[in-house]
N, C-alpha and C positions, 0 to 999 in steps of 0.2 A: 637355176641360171637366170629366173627372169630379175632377179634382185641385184646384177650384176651392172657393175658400172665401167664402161665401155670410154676409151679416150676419143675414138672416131665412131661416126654414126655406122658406118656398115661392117665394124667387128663384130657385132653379137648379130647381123647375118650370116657373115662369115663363118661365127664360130658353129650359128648352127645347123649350116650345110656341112660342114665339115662331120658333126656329130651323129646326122642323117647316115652321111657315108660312113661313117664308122660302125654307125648300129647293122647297115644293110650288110658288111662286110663279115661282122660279126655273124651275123643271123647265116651268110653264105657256107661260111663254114663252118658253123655247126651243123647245116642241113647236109653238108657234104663229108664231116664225118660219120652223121649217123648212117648213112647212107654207106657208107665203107665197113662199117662196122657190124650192121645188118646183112654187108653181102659176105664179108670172112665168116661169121656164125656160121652161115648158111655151108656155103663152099669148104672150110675149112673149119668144121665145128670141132672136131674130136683135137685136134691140134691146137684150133683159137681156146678151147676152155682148159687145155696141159699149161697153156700159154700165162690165160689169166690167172691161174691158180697162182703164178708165182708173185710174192710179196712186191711189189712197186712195178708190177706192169700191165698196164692200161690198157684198154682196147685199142686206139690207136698203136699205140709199141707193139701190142699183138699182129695189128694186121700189117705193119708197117715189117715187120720181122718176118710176115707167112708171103706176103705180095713182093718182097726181094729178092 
């Protein structure tokens, strides 16, 4: 980004609070699905691993299917 040529002076601020929140947003929920995903193993092991066994469904889709 720092090679980047900017028309106004405070777009490449701009852009990189915006990328800030983007990264911290990202990081929020990956902590928050691991964290879901950790707690269906746990509560819900013998169904969350019936669950993952099947061909295109993710931990998420699993707990998302068992927390419904």
């Amino acid at each position: 980004m720092d090679d980047m040529v900017f028309a106004h002076p405070t777009s490449k601020a701009t852009l990189n609070i915006r990328m800030r929140f983007f990264r911290f947003v990202d990081q929020e929920l990956r902590d928050v699905s691991t964290q879901l995903r950790r707690y269906c193993k746990v509560q819900y092991k013998k169904n969350y691993n019936l669950l993952r066994s099947i061909l295109a469904i993710g931990g998420i889709d699993a707990c998302g299917m068992l927390l419904n």
